[in-house]
N, C-alpha and C positions, 0 to 999 in steps of 0.2 A: 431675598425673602426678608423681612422684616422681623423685627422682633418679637414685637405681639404675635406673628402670624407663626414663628418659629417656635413659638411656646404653644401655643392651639395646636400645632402636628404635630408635637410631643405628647400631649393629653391623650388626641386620638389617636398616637401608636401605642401610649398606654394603656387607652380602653379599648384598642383592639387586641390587646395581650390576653385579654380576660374573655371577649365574647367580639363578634362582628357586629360591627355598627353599619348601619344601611346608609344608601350617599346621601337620605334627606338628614340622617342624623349628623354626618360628617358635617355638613352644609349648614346647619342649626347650628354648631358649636362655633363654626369659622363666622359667624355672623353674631357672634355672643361679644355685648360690649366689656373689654376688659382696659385696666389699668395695672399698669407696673409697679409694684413697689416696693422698697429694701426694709426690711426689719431688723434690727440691730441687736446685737447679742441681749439678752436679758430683757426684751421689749416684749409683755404682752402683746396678743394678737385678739385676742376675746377676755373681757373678763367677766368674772357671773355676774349676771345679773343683766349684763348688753344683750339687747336688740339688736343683732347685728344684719345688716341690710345688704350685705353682700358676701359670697362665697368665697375663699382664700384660698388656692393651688400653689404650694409650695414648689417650685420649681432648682432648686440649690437649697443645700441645707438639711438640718430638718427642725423638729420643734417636736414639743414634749407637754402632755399634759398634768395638772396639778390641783390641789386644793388646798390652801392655808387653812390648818384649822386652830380651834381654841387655844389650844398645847402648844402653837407656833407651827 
């Protein structure tokens, strides 16, 4: 099994943790174009104001969300 494909049967045993997904939805997700990518300690992932044009699945890790404000 590959690795992209090793991460997609993670997703759908995690989305089948919550509800049953049908085999056309399993088959949807294994047909979903993905790319790999490492994010590095202290490295935005989104920051306001981005358009961001694809969806992020944390797969190791986690991340935490934030807002700088005036006060620092």
């Amino acid at each position: 099994m590959n690795t992209i494909h090793h991460h997609t049967a993670a997703l759908i045993r995690k989305l089948e943790s919550i509800a049953p997904l049908a085999p056309e939805e399993k088959a949807a997700l294994l047909r979903l174009p993905l790319r790999l990518k490492t994010v590095a300690a202290h490295q935005d992932i989104v920051r306001a104001g981005d358009s961001p044009s694809e969806s992020c699945l944390i797969v190791a890790g986690f991340a935490c969300r934030y807002i700088i404000t005036a006060e620092g």
